[in-house]
Wavefront OBJ file of the C-alpha trace (Angstrom):
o trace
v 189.325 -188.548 141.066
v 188.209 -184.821 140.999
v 186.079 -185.434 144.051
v 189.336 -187.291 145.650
v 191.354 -184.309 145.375
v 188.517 -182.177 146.349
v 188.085 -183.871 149.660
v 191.476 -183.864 150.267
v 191.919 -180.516 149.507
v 189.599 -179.670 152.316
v 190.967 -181.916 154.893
v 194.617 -180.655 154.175
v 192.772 -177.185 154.604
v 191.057 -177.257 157.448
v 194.009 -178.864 159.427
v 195.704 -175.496 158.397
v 192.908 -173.857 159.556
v 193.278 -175.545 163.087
v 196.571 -175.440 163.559
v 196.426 -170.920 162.566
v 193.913 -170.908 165.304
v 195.403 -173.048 168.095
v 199.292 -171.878 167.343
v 199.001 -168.425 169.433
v 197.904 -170.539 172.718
v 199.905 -173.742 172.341
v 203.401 -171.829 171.511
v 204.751 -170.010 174.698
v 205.519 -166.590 172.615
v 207.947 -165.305 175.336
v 210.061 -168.464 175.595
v 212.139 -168.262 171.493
v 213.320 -171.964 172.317
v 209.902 -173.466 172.290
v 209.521 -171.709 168.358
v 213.191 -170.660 167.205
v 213.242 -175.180 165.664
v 209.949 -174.521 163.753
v 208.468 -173.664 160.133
v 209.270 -169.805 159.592
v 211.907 -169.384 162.875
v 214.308 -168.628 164.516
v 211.744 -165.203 164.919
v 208.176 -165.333 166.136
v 207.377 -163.152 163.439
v 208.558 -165.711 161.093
v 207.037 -168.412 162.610
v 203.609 -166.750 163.299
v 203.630 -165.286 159.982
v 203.814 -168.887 158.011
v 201.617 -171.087 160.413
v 199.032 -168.255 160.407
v 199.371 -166.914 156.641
v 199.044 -170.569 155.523
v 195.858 -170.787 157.733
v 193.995 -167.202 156.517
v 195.586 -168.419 152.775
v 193.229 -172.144 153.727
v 190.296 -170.526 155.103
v 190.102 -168.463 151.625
v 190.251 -171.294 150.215
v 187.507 -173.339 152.154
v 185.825 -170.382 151.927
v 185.427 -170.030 148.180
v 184.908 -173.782 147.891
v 181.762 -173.308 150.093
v 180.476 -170.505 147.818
v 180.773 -173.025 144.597
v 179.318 -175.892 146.302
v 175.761 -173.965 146.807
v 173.920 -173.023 143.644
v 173.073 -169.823 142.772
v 169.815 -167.788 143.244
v 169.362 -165.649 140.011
v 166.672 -162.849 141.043
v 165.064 -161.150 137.992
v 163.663 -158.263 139.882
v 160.060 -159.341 138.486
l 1 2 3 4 5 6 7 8 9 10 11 12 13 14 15 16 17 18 19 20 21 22 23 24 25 26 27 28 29 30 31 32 33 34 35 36 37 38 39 40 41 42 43 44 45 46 47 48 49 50 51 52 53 54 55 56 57 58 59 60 61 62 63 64 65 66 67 68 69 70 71 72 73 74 75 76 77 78
């Protein structure tokens, strides 16, 4: 079950991910019809500020998942 959520965690995440890095060229940013309907609007800053904030917030995420999944090297120094 833990490895369930895990994996699903990370798919959910690195949709976010996608859709932070694709929203700036998909959206035509001087048209406010195209995003005044979506998540965050009726202001671009609203709307970039959610879709990309949720992406940097998943990347973290992925991020710090990828650091626990590889064991650690403990150096002694001798």
């Amino acid at each position: 079950m833990k490895l369930l959520l895990k994996t699903l965690g990370v798919i959910v995440a690195t949709l976010l991910v996608a859709q932070a890095v694709a929203t700036p060229f998909v959206m035509d940013l001087t048209d406010p019809a195209t995003y005044s309907g979506h998540w965050g609007g009726p202001s671009l800053v609203g709307v970039l500020a959610l879709r990309i904030g949720a992406g940097v917030l998943a990347g973290m995420y992925l991020y710090g998942a990828a650091v626990r999944s590889y064991p650690r090297r403990h150096e002694t120094g001798r």
